[in-house]
N, CA, C and O atoms as a Tripos MOL2 file, in Angstrom:
@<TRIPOS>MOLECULE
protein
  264   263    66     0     0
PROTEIN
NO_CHARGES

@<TRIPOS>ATOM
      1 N           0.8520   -1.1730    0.0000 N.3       1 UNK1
      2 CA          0.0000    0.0000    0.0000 C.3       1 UNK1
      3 C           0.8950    1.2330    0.0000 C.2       1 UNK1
      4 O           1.7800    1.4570    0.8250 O.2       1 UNK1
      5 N           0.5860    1.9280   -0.9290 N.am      2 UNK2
      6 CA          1.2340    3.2820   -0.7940 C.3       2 UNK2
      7 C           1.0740    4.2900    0.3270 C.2       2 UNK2
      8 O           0.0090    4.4720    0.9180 O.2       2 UNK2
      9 N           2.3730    5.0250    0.6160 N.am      3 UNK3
     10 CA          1.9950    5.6680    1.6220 C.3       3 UNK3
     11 C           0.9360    7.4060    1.1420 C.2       3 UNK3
     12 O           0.3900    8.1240    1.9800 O.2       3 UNK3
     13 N           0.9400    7.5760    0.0710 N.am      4 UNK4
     14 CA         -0.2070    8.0280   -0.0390 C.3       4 UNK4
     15 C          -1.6170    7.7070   -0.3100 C.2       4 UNK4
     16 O          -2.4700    8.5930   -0.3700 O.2       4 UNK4
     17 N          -1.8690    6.5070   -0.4690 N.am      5 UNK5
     18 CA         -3.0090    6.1970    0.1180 C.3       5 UNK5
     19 C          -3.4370    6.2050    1.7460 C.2       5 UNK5
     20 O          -4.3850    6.4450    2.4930 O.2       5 UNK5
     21 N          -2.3830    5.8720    1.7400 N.am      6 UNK6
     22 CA         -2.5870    5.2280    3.8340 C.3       6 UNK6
     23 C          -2.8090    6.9070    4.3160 C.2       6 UNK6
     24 O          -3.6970    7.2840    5.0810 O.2       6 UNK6
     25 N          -2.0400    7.5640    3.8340 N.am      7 UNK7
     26 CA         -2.7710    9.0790    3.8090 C.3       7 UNK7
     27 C          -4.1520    9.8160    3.7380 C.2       7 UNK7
     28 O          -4.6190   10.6060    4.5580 O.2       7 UNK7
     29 N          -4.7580    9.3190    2.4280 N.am      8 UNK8
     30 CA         -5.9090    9.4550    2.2600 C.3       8 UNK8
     31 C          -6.4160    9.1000    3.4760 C.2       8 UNK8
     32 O          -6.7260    9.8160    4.4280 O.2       8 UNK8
     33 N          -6.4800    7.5730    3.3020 N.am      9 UNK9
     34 CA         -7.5490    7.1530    4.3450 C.3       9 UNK9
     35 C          -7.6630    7.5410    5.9730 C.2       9 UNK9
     36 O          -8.5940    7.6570    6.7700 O.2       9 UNK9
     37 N          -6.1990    7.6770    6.0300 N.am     10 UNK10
     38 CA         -6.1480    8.1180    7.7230 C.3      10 UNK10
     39 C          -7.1900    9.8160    7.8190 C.2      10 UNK10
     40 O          -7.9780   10.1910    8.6880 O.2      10 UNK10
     41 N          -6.6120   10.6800    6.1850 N.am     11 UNK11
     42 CA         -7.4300   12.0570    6.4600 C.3      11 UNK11
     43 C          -8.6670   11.8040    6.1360 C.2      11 UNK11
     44 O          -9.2760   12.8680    6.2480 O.2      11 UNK11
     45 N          -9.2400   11.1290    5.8600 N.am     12 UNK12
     46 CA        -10.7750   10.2450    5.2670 C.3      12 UNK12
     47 C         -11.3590   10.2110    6.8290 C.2      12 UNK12
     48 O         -12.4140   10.6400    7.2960 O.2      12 UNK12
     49 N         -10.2600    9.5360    7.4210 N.am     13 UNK13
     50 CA        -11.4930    9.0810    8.7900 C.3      13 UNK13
     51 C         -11.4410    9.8370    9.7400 C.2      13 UNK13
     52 O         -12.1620    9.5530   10.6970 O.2      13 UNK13
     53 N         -10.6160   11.0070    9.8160 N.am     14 UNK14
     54 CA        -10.1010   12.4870   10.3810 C.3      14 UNK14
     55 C         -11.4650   13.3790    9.7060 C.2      14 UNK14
     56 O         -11.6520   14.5270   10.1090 O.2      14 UNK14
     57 N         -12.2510   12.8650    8.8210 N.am     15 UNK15
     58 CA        -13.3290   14.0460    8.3180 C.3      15 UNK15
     59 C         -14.3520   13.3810    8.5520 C.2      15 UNK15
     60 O         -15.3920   13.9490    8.8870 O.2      15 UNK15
     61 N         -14.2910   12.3810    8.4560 N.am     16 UNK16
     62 CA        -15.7760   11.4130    9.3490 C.3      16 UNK16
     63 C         -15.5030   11.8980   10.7650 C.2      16 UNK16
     64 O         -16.3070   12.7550   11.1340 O.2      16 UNK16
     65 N         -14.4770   11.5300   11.7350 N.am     17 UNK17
     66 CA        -14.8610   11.7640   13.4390 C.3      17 UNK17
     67 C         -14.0560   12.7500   13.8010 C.2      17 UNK17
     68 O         -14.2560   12.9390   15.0010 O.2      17 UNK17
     69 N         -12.9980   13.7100   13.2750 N.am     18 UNK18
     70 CA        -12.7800   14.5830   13.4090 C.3      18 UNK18
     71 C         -13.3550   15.8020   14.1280 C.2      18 UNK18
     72 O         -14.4260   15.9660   13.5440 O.2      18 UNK18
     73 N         -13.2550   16.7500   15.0610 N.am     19 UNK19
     74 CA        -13.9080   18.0470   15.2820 C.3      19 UNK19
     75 C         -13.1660   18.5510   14.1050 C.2      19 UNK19
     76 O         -12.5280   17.9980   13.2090 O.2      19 UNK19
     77 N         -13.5650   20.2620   14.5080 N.am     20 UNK20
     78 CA        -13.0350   20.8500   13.2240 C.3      20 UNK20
     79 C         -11.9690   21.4100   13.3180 C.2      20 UNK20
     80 O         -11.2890   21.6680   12.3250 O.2      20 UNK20
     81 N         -11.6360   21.6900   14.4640 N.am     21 UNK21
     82 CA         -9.4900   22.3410   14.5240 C.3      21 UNK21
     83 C          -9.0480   20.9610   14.1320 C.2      21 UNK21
     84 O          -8.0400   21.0550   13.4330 O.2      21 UNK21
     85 N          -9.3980   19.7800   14.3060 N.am     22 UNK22
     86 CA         -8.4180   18.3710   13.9030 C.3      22 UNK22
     87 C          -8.6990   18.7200   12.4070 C.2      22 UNK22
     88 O          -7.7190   19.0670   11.7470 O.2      22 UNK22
     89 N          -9.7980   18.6760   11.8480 N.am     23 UNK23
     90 CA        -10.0700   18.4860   10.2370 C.3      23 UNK23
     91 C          -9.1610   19.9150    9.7040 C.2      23 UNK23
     92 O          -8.1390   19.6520    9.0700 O.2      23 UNK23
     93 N          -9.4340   21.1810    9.8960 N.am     24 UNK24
     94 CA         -8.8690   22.2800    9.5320 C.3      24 UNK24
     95 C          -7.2050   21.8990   10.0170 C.2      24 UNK24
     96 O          -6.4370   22.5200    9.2830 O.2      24 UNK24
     97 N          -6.6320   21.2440   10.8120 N.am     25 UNK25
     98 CA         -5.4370   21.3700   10.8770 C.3      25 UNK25
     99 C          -4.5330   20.2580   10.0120 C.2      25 UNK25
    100 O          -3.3150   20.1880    9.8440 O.2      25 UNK25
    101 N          -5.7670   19.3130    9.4720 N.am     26 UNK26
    102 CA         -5.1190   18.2080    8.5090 C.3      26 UNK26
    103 C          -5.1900   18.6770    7.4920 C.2      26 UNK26
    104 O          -4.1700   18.7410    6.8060 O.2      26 UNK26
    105 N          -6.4550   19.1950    6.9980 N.am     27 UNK27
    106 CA         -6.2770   19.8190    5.2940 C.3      27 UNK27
    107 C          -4.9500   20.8670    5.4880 C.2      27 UNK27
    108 O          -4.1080   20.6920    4.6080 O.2      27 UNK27
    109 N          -4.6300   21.8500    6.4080 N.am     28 UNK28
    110 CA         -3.4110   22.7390    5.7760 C.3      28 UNK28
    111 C          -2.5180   22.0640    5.7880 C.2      28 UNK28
    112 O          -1.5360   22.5620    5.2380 O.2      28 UNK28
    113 N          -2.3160   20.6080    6.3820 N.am     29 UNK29
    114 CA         -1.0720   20.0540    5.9000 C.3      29 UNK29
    115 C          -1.0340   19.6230    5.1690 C.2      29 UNK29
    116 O           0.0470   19.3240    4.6620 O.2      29 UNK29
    117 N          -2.4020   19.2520    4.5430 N.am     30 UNK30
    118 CA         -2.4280   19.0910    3.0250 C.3      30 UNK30
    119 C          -2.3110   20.0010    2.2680 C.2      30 UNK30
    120 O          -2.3750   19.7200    1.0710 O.2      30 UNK30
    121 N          -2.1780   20.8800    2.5110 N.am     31 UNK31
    122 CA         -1.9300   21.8440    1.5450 C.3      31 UNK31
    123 C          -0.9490   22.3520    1.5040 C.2      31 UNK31
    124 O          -0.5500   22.9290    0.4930 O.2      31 UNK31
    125 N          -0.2520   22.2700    2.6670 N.am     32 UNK32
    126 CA          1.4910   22.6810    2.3240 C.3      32 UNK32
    127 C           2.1190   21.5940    1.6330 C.2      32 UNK32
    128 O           3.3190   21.6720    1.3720 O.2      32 UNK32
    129 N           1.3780   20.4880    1.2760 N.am     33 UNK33
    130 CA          1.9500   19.2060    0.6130 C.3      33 UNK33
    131 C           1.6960   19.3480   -1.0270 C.2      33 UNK33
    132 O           2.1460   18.5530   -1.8520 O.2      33 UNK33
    133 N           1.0060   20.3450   -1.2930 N.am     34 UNK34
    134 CA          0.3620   20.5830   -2.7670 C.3      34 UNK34
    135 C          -1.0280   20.3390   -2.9000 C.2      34 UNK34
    136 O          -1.3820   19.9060   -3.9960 O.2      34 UNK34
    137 N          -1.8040   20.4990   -2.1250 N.am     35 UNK35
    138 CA         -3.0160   19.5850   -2.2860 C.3      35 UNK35
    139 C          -4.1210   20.3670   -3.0130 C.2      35 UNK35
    140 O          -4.1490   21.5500   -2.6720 O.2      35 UNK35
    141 N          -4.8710   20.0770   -3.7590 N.am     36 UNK36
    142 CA         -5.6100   20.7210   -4.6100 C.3      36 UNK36
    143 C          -7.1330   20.2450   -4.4180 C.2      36 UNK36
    144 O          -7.4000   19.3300   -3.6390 O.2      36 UNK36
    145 N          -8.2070   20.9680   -5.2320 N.am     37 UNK37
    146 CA         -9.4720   20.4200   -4.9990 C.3      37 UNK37
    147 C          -9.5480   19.0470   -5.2440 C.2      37 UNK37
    148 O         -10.0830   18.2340   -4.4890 O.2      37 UNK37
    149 N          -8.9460   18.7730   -6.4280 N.am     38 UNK38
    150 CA         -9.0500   17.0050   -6.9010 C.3      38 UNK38
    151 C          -8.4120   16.6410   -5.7420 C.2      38 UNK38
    152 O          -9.1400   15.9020   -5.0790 O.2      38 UNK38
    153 N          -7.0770   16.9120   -5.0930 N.am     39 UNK39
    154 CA         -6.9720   15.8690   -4.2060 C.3      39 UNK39
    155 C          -8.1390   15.5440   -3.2770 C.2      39 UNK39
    156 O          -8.5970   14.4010   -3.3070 O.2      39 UNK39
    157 N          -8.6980   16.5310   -2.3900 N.am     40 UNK40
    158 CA         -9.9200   17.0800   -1.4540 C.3      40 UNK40
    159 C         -11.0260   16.6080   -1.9780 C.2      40 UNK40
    160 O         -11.9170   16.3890   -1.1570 O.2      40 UNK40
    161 N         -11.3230   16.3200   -3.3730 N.am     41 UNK41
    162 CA        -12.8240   15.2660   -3.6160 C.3      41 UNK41
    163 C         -12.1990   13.5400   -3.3600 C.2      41 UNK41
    164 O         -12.8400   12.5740   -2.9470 O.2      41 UNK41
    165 N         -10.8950   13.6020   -3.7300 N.am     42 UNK42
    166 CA        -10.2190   12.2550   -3.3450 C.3      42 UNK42
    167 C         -10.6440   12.0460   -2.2850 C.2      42 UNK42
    168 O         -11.6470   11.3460   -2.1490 O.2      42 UNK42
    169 N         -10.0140   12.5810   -1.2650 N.am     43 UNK43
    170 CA        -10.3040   12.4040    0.3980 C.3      43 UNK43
    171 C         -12.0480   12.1360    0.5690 C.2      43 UNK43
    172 O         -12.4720   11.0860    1.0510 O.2      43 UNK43
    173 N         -12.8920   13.1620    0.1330 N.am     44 UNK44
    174 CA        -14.2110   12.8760    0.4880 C.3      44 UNK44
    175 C         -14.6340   11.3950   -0.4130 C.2      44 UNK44
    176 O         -15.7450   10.9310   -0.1590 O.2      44 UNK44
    177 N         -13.8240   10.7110   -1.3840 N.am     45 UNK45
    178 CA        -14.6010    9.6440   -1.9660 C.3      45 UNK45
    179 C         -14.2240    8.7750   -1.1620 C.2      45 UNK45
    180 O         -15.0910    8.0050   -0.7490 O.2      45 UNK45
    181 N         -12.8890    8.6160   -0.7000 N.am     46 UNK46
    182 CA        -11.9310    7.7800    0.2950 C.3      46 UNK46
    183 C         -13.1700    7.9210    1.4550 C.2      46 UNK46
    184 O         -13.7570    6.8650    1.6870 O.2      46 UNK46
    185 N         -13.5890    9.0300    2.1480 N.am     47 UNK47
    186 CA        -14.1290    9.0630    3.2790 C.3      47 UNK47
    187 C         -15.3840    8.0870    3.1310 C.2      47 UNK47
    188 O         -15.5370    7.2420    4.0130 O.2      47 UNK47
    189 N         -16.3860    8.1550    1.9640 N.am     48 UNK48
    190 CA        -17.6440    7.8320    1.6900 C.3      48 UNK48
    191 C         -17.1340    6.1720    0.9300 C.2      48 UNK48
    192 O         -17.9200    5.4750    0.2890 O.2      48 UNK48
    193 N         -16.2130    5.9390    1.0980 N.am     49 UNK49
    194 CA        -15.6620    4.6820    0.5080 C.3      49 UNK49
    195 C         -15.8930    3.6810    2.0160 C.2      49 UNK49
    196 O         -16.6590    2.7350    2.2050 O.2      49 UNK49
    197 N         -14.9240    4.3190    2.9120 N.am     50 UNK50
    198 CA        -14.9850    3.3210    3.7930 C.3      50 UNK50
    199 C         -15.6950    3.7000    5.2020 C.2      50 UNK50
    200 O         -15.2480    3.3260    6.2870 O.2      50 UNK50
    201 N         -16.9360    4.5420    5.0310 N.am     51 UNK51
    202 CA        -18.3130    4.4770    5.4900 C.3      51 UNK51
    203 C         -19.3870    4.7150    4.8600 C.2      51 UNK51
    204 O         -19.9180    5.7820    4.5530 O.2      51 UNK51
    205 N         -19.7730    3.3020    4.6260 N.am     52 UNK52
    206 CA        -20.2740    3.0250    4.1000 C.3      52 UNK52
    207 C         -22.0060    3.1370    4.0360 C.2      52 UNK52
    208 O         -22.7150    3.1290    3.0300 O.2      52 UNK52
    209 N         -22.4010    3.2390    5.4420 N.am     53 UNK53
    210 CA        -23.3310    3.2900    6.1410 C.3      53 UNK53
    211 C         -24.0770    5.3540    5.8570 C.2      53 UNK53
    212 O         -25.2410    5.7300    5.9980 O.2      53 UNK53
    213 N         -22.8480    6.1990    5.4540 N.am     54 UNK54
    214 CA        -22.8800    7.4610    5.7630 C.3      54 UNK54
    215 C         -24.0220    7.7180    4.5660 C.2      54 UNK54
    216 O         -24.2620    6.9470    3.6370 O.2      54 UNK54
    217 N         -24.5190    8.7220    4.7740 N.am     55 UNK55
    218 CA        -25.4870    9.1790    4.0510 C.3      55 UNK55
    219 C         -25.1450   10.8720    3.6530 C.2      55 UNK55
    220 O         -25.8530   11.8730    3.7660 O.2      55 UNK55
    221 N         -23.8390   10.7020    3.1800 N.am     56 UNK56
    222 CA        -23.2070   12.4360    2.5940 C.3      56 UNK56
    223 C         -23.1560   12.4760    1.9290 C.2      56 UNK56
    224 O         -22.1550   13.0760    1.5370 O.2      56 UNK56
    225 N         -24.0890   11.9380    0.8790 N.am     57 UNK57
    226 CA        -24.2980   12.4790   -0.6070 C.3      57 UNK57
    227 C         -25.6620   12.9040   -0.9570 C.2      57 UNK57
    228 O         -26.0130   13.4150   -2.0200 O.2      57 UNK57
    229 N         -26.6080   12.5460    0.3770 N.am     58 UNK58
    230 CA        -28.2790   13.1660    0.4450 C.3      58 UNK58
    231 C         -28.2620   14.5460   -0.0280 C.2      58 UNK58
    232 O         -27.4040   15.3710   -0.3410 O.2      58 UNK58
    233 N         -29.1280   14.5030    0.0170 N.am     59 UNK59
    234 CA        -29.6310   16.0440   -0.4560 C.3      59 UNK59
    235 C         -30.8930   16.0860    1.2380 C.2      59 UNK59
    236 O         -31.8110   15.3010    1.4730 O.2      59 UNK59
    237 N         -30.4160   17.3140    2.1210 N.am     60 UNK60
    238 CA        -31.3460   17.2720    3.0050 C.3      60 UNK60
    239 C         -32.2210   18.5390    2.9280 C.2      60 UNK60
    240 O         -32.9560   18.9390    3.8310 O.2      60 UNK60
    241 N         -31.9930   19.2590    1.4250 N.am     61 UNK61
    242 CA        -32.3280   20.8890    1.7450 C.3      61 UNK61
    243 C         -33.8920   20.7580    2.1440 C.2      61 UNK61
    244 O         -34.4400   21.3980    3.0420 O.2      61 UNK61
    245 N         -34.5200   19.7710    1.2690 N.am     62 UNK62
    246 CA        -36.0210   20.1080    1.4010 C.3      62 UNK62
    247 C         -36.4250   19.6890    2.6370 C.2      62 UNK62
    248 O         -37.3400   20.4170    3.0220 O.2      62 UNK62
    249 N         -36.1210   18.7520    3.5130 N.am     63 UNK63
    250 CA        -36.5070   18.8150    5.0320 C.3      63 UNK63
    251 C         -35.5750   19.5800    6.0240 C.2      63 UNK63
    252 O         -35.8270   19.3600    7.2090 O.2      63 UNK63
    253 N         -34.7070   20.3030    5.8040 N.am     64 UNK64
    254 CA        -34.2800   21.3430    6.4760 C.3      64 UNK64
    255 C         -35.0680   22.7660    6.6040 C.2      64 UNK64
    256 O         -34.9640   23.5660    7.5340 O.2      64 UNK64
    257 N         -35.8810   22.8840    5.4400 N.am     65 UNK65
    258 CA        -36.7480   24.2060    4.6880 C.3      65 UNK65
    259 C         -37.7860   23.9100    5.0310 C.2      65 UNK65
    260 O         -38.5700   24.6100    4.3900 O.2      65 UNK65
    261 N         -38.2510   23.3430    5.6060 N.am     66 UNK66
    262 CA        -39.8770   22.7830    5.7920 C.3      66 UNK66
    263 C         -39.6730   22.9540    7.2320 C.2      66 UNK66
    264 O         -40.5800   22.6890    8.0200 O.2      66 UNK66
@<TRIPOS>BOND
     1     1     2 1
     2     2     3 1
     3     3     4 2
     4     3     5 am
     5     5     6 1
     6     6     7 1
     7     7     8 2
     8     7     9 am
     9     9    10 1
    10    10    11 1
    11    11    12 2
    12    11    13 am
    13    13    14 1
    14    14    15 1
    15    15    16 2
    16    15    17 am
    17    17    18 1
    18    18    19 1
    19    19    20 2
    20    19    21 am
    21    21    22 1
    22    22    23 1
    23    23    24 2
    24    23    25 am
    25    25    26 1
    26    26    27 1
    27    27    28 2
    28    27    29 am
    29    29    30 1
    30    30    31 1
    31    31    32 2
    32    31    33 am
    33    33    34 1
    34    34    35 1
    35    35    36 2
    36    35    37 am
    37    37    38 1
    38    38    39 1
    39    39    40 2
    40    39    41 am
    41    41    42 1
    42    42    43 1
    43    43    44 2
    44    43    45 am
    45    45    46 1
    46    46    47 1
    47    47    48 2
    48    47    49 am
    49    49    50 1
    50    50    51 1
    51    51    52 2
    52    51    53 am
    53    53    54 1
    54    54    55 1
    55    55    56 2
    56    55    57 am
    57    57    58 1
    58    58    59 1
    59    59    60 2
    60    59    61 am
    61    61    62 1
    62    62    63 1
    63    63    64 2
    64    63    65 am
    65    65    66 1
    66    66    67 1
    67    67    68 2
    68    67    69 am
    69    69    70 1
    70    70    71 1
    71    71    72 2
    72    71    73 am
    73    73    74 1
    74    74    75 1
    75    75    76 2
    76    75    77 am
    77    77    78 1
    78    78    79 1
    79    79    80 2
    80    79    81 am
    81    81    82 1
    82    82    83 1
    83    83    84 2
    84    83    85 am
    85    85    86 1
    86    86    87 1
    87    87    88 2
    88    87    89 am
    89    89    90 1
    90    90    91 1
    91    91    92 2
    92    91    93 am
    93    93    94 1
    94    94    95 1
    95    95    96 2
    96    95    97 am
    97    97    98 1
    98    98    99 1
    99    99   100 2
   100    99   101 am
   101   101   102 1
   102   102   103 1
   103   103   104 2
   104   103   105 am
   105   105   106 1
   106   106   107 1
   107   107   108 2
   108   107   109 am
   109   109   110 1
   110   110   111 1
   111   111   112 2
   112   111   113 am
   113   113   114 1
   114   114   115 1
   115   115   116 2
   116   115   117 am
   117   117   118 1
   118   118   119 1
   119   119   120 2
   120   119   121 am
   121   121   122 1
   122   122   123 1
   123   123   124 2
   124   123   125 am
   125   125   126 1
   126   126   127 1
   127   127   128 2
   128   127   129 am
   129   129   130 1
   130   130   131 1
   131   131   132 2
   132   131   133 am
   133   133   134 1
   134   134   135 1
   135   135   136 2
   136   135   137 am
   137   137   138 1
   138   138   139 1
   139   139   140 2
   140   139   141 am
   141   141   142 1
   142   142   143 1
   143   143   144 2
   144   143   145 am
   145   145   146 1
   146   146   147 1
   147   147   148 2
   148   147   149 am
   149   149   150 1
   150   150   151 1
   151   151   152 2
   152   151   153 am
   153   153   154 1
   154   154   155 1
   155   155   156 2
   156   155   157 am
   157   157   158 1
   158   158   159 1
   159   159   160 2
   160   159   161 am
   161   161   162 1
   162   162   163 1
   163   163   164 2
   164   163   165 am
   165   165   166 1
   166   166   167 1
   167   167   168 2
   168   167   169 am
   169   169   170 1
   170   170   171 1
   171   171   172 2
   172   171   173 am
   173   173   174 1
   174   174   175 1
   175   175   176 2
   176   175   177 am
   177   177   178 1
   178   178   179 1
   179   179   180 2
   180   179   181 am
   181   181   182 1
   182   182   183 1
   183   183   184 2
   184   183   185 am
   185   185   186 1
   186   186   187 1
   187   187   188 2
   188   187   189 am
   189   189   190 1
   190   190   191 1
   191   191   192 2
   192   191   193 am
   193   193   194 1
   194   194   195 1
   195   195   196 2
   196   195   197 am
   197   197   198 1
   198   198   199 1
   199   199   200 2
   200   199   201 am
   201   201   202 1
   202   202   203 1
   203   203   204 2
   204   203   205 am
   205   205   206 1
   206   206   207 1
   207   207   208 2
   208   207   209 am
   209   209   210 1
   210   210   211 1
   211   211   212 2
   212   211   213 am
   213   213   214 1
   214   214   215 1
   215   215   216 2
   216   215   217 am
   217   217   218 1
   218   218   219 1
   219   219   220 2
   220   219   221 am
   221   221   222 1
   222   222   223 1
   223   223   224 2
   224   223   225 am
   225   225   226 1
   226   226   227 1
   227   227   228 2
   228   227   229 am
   229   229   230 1
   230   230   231 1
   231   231   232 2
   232   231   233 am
   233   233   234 1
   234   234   235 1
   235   235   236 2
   236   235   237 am
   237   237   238 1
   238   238   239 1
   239   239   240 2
   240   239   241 am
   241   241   242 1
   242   242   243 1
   243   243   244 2
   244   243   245 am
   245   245   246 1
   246   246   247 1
   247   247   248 2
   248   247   249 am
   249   249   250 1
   250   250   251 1
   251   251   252 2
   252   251   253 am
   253   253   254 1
   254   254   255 1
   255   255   256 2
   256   255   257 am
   257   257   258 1
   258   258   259 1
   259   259   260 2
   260   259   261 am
   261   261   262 1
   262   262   263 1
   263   263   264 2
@<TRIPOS>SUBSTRUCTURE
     1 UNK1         2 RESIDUE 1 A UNK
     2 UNK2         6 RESIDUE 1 A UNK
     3 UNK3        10 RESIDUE 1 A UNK
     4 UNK4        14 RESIDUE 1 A UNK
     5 UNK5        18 RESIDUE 1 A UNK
     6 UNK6        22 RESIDUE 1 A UNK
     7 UNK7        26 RESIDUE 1 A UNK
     8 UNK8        30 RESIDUE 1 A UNK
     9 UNK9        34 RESIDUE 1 A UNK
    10 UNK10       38 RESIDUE 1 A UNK
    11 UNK11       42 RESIDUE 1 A UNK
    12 UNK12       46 RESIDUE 1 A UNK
    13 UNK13       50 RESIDUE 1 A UNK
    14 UNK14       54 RESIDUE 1 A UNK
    15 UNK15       58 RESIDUE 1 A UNK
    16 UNK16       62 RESIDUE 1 A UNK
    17 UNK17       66 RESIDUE 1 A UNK
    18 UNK18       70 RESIDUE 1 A UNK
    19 UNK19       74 RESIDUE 1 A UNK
    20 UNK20       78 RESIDUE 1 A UNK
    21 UNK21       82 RESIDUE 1 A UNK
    22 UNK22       86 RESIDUE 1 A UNK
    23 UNK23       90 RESIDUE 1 A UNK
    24 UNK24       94 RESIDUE 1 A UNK
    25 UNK25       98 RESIDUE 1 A UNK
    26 UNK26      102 RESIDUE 1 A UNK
    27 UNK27      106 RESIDUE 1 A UNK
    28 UNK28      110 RESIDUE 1 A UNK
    29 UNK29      114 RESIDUE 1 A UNK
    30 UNK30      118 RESIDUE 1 A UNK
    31 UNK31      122 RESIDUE 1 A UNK
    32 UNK32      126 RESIDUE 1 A UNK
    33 UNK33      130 RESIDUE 1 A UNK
    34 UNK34      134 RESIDUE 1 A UNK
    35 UNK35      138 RESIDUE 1 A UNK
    36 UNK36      142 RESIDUE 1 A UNK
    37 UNK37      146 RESIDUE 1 A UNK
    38 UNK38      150 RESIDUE 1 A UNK
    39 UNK39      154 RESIDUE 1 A UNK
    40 UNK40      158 RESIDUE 1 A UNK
    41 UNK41      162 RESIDUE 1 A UNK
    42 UNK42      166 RESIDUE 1 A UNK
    43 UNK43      170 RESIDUE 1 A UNK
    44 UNK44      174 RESIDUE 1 A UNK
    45 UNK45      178 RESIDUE 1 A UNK
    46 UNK46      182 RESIDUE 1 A UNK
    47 UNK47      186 RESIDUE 1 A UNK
    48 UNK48      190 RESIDUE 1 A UNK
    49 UNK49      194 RESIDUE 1 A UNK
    50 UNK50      198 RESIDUE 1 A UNK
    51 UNK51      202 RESIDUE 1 A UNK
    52 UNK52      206 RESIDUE 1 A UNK
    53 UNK53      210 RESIDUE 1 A UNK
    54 UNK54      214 RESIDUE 1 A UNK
    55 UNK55      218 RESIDUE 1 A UNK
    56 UNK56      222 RESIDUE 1 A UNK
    57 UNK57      226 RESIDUE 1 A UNK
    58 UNK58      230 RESIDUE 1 A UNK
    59 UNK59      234 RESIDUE 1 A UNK
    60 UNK60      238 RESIDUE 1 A UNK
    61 UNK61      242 RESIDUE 1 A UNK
    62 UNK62      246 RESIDUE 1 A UNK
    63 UNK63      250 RESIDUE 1 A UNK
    64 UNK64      254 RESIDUE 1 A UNK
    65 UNK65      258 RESIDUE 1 A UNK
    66 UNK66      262 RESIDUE 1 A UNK
């Protein structure tokens, strides 16, 4: 396994149970690493890859608005 995968996934499950100074302090190290939007939809497919159960691709606007 590459160690940028093992990357991904560790920042994958850092955005599933993460608060947000942990999540905000992993993306800028991704980003002093080069990290770009494509990498950052990487991470969210990685995240929705291996939870599986998650439901973050709903659309909740219309029962939020109601």
């Amino acid at each position: 396994m590459s160690a940028i995968k093992r990357e991904l996934e560790r920042v994958a499950e850092l955005l599933l149970k993460g608060d947000y100074d942990t999540i905000t302090e992993e993306l800028q190290k991704l980003e002093e690493l080069g990290m770009t939007l494509g990498h950052l939809a990487q991470v969210i497919d990685t995240a929705k890859a291996i939870a599986p159960l998650c439901e973050c691709g709903n659309d909740y606007f219309e029962g939020i608005k109601q």
